[in-house]
C-alpha positions as CSV (number, residue, x, y, z in Angstrom):
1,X,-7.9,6.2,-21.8
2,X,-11.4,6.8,-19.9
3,X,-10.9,10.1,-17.0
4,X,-9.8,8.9,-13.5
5,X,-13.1,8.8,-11.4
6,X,-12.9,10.3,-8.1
7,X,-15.0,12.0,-6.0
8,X,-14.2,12.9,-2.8
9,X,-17.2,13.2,-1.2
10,X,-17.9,9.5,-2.2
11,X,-15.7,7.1,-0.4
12,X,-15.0,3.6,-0.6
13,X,-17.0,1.9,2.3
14,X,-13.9,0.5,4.0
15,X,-12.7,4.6,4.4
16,X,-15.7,5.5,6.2
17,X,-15.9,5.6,10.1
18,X,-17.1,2.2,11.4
19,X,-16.8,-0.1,14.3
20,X,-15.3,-3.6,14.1
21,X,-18.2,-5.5,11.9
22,X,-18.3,-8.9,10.7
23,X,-18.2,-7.3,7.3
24,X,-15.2,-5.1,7.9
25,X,-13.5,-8.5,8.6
26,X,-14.5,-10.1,5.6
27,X,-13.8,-7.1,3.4
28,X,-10.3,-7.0,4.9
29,X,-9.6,-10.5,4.4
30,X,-10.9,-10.8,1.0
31,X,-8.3,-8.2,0.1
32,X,-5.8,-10.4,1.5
33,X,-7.1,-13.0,-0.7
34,X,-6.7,-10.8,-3.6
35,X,-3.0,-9.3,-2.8
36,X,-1.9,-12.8,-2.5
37,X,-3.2,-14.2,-6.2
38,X,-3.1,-11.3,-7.9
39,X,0.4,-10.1,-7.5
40,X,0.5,-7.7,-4.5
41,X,2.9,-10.3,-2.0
42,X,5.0,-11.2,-5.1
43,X,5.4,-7.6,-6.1
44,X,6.6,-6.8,-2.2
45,X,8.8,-9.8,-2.7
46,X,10.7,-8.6,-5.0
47,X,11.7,-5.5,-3.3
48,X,12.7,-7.5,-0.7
49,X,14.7,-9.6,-1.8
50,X,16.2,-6.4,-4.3
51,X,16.5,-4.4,-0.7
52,X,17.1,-6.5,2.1
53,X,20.6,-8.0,3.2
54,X,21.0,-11.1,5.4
55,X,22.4,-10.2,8.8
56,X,21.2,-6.2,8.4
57,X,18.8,-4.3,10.5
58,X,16.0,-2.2,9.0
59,X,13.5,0.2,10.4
60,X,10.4,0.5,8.2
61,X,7.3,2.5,7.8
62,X,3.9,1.1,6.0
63,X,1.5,3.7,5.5
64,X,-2.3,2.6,4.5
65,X,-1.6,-0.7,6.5
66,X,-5.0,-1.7,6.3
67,X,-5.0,-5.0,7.9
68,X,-1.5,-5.4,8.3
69,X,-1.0,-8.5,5.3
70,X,2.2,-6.6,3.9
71,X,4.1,-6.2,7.2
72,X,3.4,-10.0,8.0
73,X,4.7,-10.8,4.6
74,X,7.7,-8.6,5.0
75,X,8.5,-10.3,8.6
76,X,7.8,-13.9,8.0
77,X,10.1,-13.1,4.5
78,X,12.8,-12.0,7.2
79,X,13.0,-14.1,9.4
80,X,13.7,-17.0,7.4
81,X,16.5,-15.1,6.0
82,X,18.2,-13.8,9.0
83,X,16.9,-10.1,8.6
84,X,16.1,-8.1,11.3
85,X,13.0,-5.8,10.9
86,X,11.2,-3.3,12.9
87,X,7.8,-2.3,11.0
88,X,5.3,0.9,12.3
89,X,2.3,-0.3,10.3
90,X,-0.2,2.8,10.1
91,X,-3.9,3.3,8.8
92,X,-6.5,5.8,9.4
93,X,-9.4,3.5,10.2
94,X,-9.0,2.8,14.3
95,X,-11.1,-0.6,13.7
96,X,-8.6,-1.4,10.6
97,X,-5.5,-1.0,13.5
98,X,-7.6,-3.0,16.3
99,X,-8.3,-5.7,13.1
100,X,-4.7,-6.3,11.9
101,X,-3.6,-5.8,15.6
102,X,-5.9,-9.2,16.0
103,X,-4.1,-11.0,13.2
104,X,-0.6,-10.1,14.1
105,X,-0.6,-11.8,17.8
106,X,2.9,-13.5,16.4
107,X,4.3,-10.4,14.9
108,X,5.8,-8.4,17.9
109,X,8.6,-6.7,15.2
110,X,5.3,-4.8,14.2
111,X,3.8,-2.0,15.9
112,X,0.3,-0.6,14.7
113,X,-1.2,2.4,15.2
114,X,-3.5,4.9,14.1
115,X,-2.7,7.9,12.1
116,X,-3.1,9.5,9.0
117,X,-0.5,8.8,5.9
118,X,-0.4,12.3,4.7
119,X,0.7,13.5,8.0
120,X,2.7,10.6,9.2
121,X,5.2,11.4,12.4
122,X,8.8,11.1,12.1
123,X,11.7,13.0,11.0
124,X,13.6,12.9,7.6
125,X,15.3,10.2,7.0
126,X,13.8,8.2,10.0
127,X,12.8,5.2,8.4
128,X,15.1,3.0,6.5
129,X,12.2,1.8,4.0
130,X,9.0,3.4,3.4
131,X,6.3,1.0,2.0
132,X,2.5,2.1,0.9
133,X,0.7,-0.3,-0.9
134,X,-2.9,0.2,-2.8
135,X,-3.7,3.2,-1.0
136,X,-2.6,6.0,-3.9
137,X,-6.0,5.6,-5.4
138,X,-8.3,6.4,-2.1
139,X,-6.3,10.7,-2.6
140,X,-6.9,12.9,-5.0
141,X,-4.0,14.5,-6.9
142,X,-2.7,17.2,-4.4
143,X,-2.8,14.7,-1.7
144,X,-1.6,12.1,-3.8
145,X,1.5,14.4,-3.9
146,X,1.8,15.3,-0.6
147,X,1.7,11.2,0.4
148,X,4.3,10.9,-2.5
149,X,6.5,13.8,-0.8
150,X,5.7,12.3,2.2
151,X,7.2,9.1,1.8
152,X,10.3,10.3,0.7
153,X,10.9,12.8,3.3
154,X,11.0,9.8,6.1
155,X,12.6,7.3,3.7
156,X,16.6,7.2,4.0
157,X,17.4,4.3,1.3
158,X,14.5,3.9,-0.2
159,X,10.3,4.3,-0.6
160,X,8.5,2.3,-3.0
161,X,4.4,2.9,-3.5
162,X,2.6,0.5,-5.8
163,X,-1.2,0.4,-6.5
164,X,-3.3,-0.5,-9.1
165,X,-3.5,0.8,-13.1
166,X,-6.5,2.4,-14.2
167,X,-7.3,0.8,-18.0
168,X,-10.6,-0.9,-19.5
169,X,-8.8,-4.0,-19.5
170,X,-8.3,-3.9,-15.8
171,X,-12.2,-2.6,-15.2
172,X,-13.0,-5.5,-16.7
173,X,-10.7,-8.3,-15.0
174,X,-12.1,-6.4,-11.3
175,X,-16.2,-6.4,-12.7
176,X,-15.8,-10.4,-13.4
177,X,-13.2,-10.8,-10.3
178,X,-16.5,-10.0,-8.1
179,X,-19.0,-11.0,-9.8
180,X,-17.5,-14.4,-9.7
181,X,-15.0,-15.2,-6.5
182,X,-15.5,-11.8,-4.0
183,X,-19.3,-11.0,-4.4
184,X,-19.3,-9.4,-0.6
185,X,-21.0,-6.0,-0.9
186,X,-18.2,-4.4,0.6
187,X,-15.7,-6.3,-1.5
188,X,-17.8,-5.6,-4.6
189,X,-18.3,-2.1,-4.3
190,X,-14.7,-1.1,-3.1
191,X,-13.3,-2.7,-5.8
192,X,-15.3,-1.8,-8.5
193,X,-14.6,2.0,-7.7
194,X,-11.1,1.7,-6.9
195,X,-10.0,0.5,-10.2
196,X,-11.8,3.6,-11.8
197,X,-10.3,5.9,-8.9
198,X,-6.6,4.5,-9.9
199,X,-4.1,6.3,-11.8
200,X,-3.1,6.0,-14.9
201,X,0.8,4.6,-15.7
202,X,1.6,8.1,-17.4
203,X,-0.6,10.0,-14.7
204,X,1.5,8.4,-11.4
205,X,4.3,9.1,-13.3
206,X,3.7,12.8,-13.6
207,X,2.5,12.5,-9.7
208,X,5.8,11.3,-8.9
209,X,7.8,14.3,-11.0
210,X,5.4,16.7,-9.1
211,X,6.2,15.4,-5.7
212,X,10.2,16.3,-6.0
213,X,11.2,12.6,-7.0
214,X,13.9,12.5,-9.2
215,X,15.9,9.6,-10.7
216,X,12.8,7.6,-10.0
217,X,12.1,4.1,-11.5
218,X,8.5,3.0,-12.5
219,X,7.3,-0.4,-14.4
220,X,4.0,-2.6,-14.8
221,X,3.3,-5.8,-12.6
222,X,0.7,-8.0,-13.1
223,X,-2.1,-8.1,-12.2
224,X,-2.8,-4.7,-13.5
225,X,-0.3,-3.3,-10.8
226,X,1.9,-0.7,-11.1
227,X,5.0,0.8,-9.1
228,X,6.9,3.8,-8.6
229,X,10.0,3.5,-6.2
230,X,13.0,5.5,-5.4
231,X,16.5,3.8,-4.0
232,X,19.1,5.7,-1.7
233,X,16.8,9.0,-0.9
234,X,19.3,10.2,1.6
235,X,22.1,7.5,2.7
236,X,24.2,5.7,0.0
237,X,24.0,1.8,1.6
């Protein structure tokens, strides 16, 4: 296994400040694109449908939000089950929040807002699910941790944090993914990077051990995904 690349003073061009651009958009969507055919909705699925109970009520927080795709998902999965969701959908970027803000006209059981993940607001245990979704690998390891901690502080029955897997294979699959389909330079660049910025499987792992998690579950998803989650943090259901 190659070192995890990451240098701080270098970030992806989505993380750096910016107005609203044409090329922000299309950045943000492509990723869209890419959560959706390369296994980031069907991941979220299957938490849901692991987590949620018809007729049940759930307050959630999603941290790293960017353009809001996840909470969408999670609402238009609950309503046609008969779930009732409130999402706080946080990012850092303020023309990220206006962007997904755009996109979510339909979505009033989500509420955006700026902030930062590492210091989100809320008490322990406020949140009844705590979602954060290919956003490990913009932190180094002591922030890492911290969002790790984070999450589970404000998560009552459970936190689950999934990004990508750092591994040649998957440097490979993301050099001919946008050289091919998402050649935007934005699109191109971020992604190239993150996958060398991800954690490793046994590195996440140790992340998680770090951060006070214990009894934690972790497994692989495709497309060179992976998942660390953590069921009944404070409340038994």
């Amino acid at each position: 296994m190659f070192p995890r690349e990451f240098d701080p003073a270098q970030p992806e061009l989505m993380d750096r400040p910016q107005p609203v651009s044409r090329e922000l958009e299309i950045d943000l969507a492509n990723l869209v694109g890419i959560n959706r055919h390369f296994g980031s909705h069907r991941l979220i699925q299957g938490f849901l449908r692991r987590w949620f109970r018809p007729g049940e009520q759930y307050r959630i927080l999603d941290l790293c939000t960017a353009s809001g795709d996840i909470p969408r998902l999670m609402v238009d999965w609950a309503r046609a089950r008969g779930v009732t969701v409130r999402i706080e959908a946080v990012d850092y970027q303020a023309s990220t929040v206006e962007i997904a803000r755009r996109l979510s006209g339909g979505y009033p059981e989500i509420v955006f807002r700026e902030g930062d993940a590492l210091n989100a607001d809320g008490g322990a245990g406020e949140y009844d699910f705590v979602f954060c979704s290919l956003a490990l690998h913009h932190f180094g390891q002591e922030d890492a941790v911290r969002l790790l901690r984070r999450c589970r502080e404000l998560a009552r029955r459970a936190v689950l944090v999934a990004d990508l897997e750092r591994s040649r294979m998957a440097v490979a699959a993301v050099w001919l993914l946008t050289a091919v389909l998402y050649r935007e330079p934005m699109t191109k660049y971020d992604a190239r990077i993150s996958v060398r910025r991800a954690f490793s499987y046994t590195e996440l792992s140790a992340l998680a051990r770090r951060a006070g998690w214990t009894n934690f579950q972790q497994r692989r998803f495709p497309v060179a995904r992976q998942a660390v989650w953590l069921e009944a943090t404070r409340d038994a259901r």
